[in-house]
C-alpha positions in Angstrom: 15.6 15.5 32.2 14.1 12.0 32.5 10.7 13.8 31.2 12.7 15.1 28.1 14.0 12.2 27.2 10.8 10.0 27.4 9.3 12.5 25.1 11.9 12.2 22.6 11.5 8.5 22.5 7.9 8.9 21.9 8.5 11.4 19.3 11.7 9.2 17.6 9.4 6.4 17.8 6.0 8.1 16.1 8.5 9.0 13.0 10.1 6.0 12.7 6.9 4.1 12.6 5.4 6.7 10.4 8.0 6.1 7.8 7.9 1.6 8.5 4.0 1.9 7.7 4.3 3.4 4.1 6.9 1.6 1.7 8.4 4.1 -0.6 6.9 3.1 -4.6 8.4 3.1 -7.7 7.3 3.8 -10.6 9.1 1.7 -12.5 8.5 -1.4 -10.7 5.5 -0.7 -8.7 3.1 1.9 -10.9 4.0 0.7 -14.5 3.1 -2.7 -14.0 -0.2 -1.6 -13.2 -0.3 0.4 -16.2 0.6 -2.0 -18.1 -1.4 -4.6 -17.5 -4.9 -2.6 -17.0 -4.6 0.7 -18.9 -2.3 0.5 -21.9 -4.8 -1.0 -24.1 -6.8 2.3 -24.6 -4.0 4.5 -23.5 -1.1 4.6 -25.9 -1.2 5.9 -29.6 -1.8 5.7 -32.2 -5.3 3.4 -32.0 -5.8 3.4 -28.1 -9.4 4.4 -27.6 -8.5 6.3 -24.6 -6.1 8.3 -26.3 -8.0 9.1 -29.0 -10.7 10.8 -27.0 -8.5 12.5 -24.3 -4.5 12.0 -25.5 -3.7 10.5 -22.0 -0.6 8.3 -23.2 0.4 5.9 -20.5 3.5 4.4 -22.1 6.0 6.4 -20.3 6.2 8.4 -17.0 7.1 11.0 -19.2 3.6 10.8 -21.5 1.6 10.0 -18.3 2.8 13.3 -16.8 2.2 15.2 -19.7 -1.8 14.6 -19.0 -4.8 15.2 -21.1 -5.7 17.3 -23.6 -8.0 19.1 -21.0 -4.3 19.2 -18.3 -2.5 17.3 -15.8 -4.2 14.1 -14.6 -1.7 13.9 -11.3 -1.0 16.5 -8.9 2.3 15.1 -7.7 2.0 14.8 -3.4 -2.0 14.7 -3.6 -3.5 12.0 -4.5 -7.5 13.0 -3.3 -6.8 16.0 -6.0 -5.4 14.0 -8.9 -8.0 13.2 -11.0 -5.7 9.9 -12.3 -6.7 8.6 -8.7 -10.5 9.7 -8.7 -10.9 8.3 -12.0 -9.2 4.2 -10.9 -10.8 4.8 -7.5 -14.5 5.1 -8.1 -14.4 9.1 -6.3 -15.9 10.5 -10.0 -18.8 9.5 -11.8 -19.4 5.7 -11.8 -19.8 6.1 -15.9 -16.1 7.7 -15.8 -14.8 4.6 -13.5 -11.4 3.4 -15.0 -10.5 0.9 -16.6 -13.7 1.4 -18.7 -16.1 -1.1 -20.2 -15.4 -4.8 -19.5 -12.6 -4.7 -17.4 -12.8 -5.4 -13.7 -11.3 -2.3 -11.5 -8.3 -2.4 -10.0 -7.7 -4.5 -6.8 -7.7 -2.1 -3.5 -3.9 -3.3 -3.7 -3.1 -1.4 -7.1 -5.3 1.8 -5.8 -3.4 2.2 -2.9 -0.2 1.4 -4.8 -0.9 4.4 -7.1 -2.1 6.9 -4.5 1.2 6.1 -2.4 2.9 6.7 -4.9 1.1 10.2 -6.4 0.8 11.0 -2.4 5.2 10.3 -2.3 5.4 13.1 -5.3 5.0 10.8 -8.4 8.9 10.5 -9.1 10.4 8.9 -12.1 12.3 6.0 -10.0 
């Protein structure tokens, strides 16, 4: 009995530590921002450069999620599949890197702010 029950502290304890490390994202007030700030310039229509060439809209969750014209950017619960993460993380071709051109890349902070949240199921919240 005492061996059952130290077991299910350690177990109790590895979940609740599991869920302490990872703090759930929104997209509202955790992804957007990001957007906002670092992609919307070439993503939105009707002039955004990046839209022109590949019709990824960033202006709503709804747009984002909608993808390219060549399919969906995010594969909600994966972000080492979504190509949205490979593209701000540096995992495709360094010509490819986003944001393009002069901008610096995002922080390690705002990476792992938007593979949380792909890797949490990209909800609307």
């Amino acid at each position: 009995m005492k061996r059952l029950r130290m077991l299910f502290s350690l177990v109790l304890f590895t979940l609740l530590a599991g869920c302490a490390s990872k703090p759930r994202m929104s997209f509202q007030g955790d992804v957007y921002p990001i957007l906002e700030n670092n992609c919307l310039a070439c993503h939105r229509p009707p002039q955004g450069k990046g839209y022109l060439k590949t019709r990824l809209n960033m202006q709503s969750y709804e747009t984002l999620m909608q993808g390219t014209l060549y399919g969906p950017v995010i594969v909600p619960g994966d972000s080492r599949r979504s190509i949205f993460n490979m593209l701000v993380e540096g995992r495709a071709d360094p010509s490819m890197r986003m944001p393009h051109g002069r901008a610096e890349p995002l922080t390690p902070a705002q990476t792992r702010v938007l593979q949380l949240w792909v890797d949490q199921g990209a909800r609307n919240n």
